[in-house]
N, C-alpha and C positions, 0 to 999 in steps of 0.2 A: 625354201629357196631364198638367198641374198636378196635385199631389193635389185641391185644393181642388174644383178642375175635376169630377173624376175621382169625387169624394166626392156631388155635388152631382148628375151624368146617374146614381148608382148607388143614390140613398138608397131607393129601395123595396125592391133585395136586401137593401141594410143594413138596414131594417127588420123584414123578413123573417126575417134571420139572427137579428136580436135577439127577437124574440119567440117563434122557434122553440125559440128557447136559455135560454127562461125555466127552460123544463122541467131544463135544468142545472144550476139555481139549488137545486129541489128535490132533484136528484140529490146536490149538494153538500152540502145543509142533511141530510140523510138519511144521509150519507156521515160528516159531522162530528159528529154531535148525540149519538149512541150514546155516545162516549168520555168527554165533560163528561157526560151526564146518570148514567149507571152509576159512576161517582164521584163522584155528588153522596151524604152523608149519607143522605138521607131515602128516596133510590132504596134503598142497600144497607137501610137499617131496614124496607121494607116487603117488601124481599125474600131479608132474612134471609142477607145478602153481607158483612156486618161481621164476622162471628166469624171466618173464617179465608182467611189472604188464597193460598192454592191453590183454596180455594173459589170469593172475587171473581175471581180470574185466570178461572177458567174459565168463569164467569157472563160474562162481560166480554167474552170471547172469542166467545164461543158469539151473542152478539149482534150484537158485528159481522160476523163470520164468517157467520148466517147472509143477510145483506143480499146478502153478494156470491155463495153460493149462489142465491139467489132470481136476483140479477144474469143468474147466468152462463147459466139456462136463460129468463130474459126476451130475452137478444140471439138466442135463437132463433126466435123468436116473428116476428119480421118479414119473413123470406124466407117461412114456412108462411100468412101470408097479404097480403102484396105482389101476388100476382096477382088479388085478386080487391078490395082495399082501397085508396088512394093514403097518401102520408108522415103527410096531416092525419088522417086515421082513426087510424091507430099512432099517434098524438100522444094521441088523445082517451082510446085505451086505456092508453096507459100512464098519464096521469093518473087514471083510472078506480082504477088498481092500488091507484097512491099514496094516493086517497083513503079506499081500504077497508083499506090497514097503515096508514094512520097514525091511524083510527079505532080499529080493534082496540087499537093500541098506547096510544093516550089511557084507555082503557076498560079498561085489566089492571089486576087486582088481587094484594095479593102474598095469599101467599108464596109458589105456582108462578109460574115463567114464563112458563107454556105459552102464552097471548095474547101477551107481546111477542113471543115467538119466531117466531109465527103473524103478526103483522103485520109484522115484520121481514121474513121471506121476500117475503108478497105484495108489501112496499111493495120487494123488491130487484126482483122481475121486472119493475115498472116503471123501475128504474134501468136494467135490460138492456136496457129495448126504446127508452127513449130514449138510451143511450148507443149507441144501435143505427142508431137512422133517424134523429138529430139531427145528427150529423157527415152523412151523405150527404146527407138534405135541403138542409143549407146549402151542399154541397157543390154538390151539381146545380142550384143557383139563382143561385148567384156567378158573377161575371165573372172571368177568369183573374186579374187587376191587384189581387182584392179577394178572393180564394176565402183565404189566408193570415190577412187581415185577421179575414174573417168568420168563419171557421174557428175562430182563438182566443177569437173573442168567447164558444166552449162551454168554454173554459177559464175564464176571466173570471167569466163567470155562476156557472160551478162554486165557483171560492175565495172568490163571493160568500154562494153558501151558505153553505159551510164557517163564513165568517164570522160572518156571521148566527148559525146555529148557535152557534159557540162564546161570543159575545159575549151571546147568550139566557138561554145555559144559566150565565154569569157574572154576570148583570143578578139572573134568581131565585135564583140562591147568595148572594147580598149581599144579598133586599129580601124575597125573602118568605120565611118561616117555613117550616122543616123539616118540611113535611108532604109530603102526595104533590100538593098544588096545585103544588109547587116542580119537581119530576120532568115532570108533566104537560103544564106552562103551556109548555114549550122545543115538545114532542111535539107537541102541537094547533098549533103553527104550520106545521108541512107541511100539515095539511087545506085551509088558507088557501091555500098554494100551489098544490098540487095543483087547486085550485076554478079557478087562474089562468092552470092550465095548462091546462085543458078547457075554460074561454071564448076564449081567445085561438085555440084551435085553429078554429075556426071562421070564425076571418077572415086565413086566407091563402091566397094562393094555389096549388096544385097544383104539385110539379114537373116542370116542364117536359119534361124527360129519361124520367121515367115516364110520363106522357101519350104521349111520343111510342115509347116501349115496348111501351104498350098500343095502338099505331098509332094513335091519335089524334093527327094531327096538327094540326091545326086548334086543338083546343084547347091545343096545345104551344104556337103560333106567338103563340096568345092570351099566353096565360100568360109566357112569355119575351119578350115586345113589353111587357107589362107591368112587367115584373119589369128590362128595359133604359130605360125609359121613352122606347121609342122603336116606330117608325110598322111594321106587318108588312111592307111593301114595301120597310123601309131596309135602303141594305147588308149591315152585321153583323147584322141579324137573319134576313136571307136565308142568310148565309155561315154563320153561326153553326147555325141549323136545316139546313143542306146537310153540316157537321159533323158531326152529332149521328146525320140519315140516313145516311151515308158510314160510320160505324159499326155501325148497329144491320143495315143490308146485308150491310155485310161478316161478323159473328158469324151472318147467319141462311145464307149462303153455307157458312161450315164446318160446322157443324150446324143440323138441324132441328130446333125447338124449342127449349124451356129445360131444361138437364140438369145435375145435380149431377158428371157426371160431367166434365165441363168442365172443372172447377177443377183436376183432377190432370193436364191437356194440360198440357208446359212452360211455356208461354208465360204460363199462368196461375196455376200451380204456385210459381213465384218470386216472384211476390206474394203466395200465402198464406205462404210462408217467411220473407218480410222481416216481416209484418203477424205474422206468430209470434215472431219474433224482439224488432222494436220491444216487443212487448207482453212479452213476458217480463224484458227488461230493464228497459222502466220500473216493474213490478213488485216487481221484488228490487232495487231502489235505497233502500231504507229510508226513500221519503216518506212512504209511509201507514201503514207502525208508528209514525211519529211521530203523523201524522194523527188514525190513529182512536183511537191510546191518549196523548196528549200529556200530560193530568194524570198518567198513571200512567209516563209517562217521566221526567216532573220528581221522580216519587215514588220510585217501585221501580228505576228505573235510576239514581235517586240522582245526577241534575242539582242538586239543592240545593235547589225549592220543595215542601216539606212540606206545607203546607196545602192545603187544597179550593179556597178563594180565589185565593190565589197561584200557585197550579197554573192556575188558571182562566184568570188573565189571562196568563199565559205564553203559554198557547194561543192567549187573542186577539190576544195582540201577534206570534204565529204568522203566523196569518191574515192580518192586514197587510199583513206584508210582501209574505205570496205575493198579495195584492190589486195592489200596486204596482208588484211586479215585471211581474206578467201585463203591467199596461197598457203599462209597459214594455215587453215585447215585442210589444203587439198593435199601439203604435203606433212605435216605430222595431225593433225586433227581426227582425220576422217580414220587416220590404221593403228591409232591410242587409245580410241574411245568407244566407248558401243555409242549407237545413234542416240538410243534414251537417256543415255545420261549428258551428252550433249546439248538434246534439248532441251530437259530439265535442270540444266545449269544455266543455258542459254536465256532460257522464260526468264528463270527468278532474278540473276541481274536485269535484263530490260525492265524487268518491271520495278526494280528497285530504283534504276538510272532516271525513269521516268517519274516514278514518285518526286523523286529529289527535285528534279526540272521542274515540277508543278507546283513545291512547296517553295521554290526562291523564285519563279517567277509571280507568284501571287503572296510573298513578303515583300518580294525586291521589285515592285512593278520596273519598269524601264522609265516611264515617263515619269517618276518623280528625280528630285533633283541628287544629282549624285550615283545614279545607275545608270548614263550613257552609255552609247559604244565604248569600248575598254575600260571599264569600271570592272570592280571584281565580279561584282555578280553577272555582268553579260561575260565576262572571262570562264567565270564558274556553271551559265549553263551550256554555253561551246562545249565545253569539255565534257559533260555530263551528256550531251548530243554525241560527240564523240566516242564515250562511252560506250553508249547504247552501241553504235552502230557498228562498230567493233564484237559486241557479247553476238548480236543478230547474225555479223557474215561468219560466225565461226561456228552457228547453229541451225536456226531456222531459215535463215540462207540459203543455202544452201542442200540441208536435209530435205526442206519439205518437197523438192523437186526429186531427190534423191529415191527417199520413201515412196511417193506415189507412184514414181514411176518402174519400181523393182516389187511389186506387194504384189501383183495380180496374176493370176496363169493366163497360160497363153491363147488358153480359146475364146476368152473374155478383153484379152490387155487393152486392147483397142476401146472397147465400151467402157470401161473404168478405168483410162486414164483420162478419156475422154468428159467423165463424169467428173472425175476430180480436177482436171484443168479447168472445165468450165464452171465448179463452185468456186475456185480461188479466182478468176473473173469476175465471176457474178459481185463477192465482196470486195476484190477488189475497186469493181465500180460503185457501187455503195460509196464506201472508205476514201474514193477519190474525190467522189461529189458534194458528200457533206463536211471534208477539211475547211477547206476554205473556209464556208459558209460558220462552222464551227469554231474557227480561230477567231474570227470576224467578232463574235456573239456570245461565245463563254470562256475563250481566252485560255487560262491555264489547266482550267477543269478538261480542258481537250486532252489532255497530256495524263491526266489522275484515271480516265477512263480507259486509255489506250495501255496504261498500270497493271490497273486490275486485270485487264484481259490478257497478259502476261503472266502475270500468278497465276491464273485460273489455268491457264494451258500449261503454265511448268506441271501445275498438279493433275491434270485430266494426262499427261504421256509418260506419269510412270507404272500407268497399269497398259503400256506400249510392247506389240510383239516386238524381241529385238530380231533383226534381219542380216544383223554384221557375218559376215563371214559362208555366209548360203548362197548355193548357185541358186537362181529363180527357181528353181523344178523344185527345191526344196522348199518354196513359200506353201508347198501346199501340205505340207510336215506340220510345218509351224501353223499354220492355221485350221489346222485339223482335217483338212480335206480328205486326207488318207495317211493311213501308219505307215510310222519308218520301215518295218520290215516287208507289209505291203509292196513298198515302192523300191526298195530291195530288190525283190522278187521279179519283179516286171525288170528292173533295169537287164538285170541276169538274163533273161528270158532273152530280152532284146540284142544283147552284145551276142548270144547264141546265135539267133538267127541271122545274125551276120558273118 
């Protein structure tokens, strides 16, 4: 089928997916905004971060660190009540979260923390629970030709934030005055989002895949005849719901019930392992020390922009790029390439981009004479940052959300997404809190480290099942769950008895 073709019988998933993924917008904006606003002047004046800088390190840290905290025990949150809730309920909750941190966090006063750290957390368990049920919503709504597409569209949204975010918090550093309006004005715009993420959850529809979980299938046939913009008696939505039952049969066959004990059978075991791995690797890839601390990477790792401003816009010209890149891979990337060799092209430059960085920041210090701001070699490791973060949104960017969230079947999805979101939390937090302190203290060897763990994941994903081109029902093909003609058979069986 034409894309065009293809784009045009699909656009209500595509819509779907885009509005589910607003919620990633906020995740992003939430994700970004910590770094620029906590190096903003007025932030450190009201909360007394200016006098020593082990002090702001640890202020700085302690803020973003706690988001991905909050994170890691929000991706729990949706398997514990999935059964009694559908994806648009956990939509409305997690906005709910965001709009009560990011209230707290507008409303802190200095000189304790103790509010932003409190809105921090709250506003991460809504990053957990939509970095939770956002990839599998879209996942269980897309058509196999478009699950890729839609897929990154949570990437997309995300370095939309980011954007956003950074470019905010560069807007009130240039225009308005050093007060706490300046800190503030960035923060009160997640409440806006957040408001955008709990109206729109109200108007989509259910998926499919969980209705038909909760053996409702009638309104499954609804909802997926919807969501294909086609008739319940047409072929692929006969074929497609005879899928879906031929699955959900075959898990209530080997066990009765839904059991956590599941996930440790082989068969399901190798998917938490891959979804543990993805996530730890893109993790310790050195995108989000750049990410959440980018003014303080230009500053304390001594890239060469010095000021507040100029550090500011570095980060938005950051953002950009990973804007451009994304689309890049959402619209030729993700339907050129299998995933694996995407991430394994993706690993071996980061890791090469970051060697580089390490070897001229620890030839070409900045503070000797002759390496300032726009000297070649702060021109040469910009670029080489640049680099990097380019190779990152056109791979593990976006994949590792991708991957985890399409690998798992359906009686489990919820427990092992839930498990692979909250490892990539879990390092995430790690990775957030010992930057700083790390740039602080060993300087470019931060960057050699973050290298190797680049190589090491190019070479641990090309022994990677590839997932390209599989409706979910067939992850359990590829993963050996059961044989092709097996599931053949049952599918046959199923279209019969309709």
């Amino acid at each position: 089928m034409p894309p065009s073709t293809l784009l045009k019988k699909h656009r209500v998933a595509i819509g779907v997916a885009a509005i589910v993924n607003i919620g990633s917008i906020l995740f992003g904006f939430d994700t970004g905004i910590a770094g620029g606003v906590v190096a903003l002047g007025s932030f450190k004046e009201e909360f007394n971060l200016a006098a020593s800088a082990t002090e702001y390190a640890n202020a700085s840290s302690n803020v973003v660190a706690l988001l991905n905290a909050g994170a890691f025990f929000g991706a729990l949150i949706p398997p514990l009540m999935v059964r009694f809730v559908g994806r648009r309920s956990l939509l409305a909750v997690a906005s709910f979260l965001f709009l009560l941190g990011g209230i707290l966090q507008v409303v802190a006063s200095g000189p304790a923390l103790g509010m932003i750290y409190a809105g921090r957390v709250i506003a991460g368990l809504g990053v957990g629970v939509i970095s939770n049920v956002a990839p599998v919503f879209v996942a269980e709504c897309s058509p196999k030709e478009l699950r890729g597409v839609n897929m990154s569209l949570f990437e997309m949204f995300l370095v939309s934030g980011g954007m956003l975010a950074y470019w905010t918090t560069y807007g009130c550093s240039l225009h308005l005055p050093a007060t706490s309006t300046q800190w503030r004005t960035p923060l009160s715009l997640q409440i806006i989002l957040a408001a955008m993420v709990l109206i729109s959850s109200f108007f989509l529809p259910e998926s499919p895949r969980w209705l038909a979980r909760q053996a409702r299938y009638e309104d499954a046939v609804k909802s997926l005849s919807y969501l294909r913009s086609a008739t319940a008696d047409s072929d692929e939505i006969i074929e497609e719901m005879a899928e879906i039952r031929a699955q959900i049969h075959e898990e209530l066959s080997i066990a009765k019930g839904r059991t956590v004990c599941e996930i440790f059978e082989r068969r399901n075991f190798i998917r938490i392992l891959w979804s543990l791995a993805i996530g730890i690797c893109a993790m310790w890839c050195g995108h989000n020390s750049i990410l959440y601390y980018a003014p303080t990477v230009w500053y304390v790792a001594q890239i060469g922009y010095t000021g507040q401003n100029s550090g500011l816009m570095a980060s938005g010209i950051f953002s950009c790029i990973k804007f451009i890149s994304t689309i890049v891979f959402m619209t030729s990337g993700v339907y050129l390439f299998r995933r694996k060799t995407l991430l394994i092209g993706g690993g071996f430059f980061m890791g090469v981009f970051l060697f580089a960085l390490g070897a001229v920041l620890a030839t070409n210090p900045p503070t000797a004479p002759g390496n300032e701001a726009g000297s070649t070699s702060a021109q040469g490791m910009m670029a080489l940052i640049y680099l990097f973060v380019t190779a990152y949104s056109v791979s593990w960017g976006p994949l590792q959300w991708i991957y985890i969230g399409e690998i798992f079947p359906l009686r489990i999805r919820d427990y092992g997404m839930a498990i692979g979101a909250a490892n990539i939390w879990l390092w995430n937090f790690v990775v957030s809190k010992i930057t700083p302190i790390a740039l602080l203290n060993i300087g470019w060897k931060t960057w050699m480290i973050f290298a190797a763990c680049n190589i090491a994941g190019a070479l641990l994903v090309s022994f990677l099942p590839e997932t390209k081109d599989l409706t979910l029902e067939q992850m359990d093909v590829l993963f050996g769950a059961i044989d092709e003609s097996t599931r053949r058979h049952h599918i046959e069986a199923n279209m019969q008895e309709k």
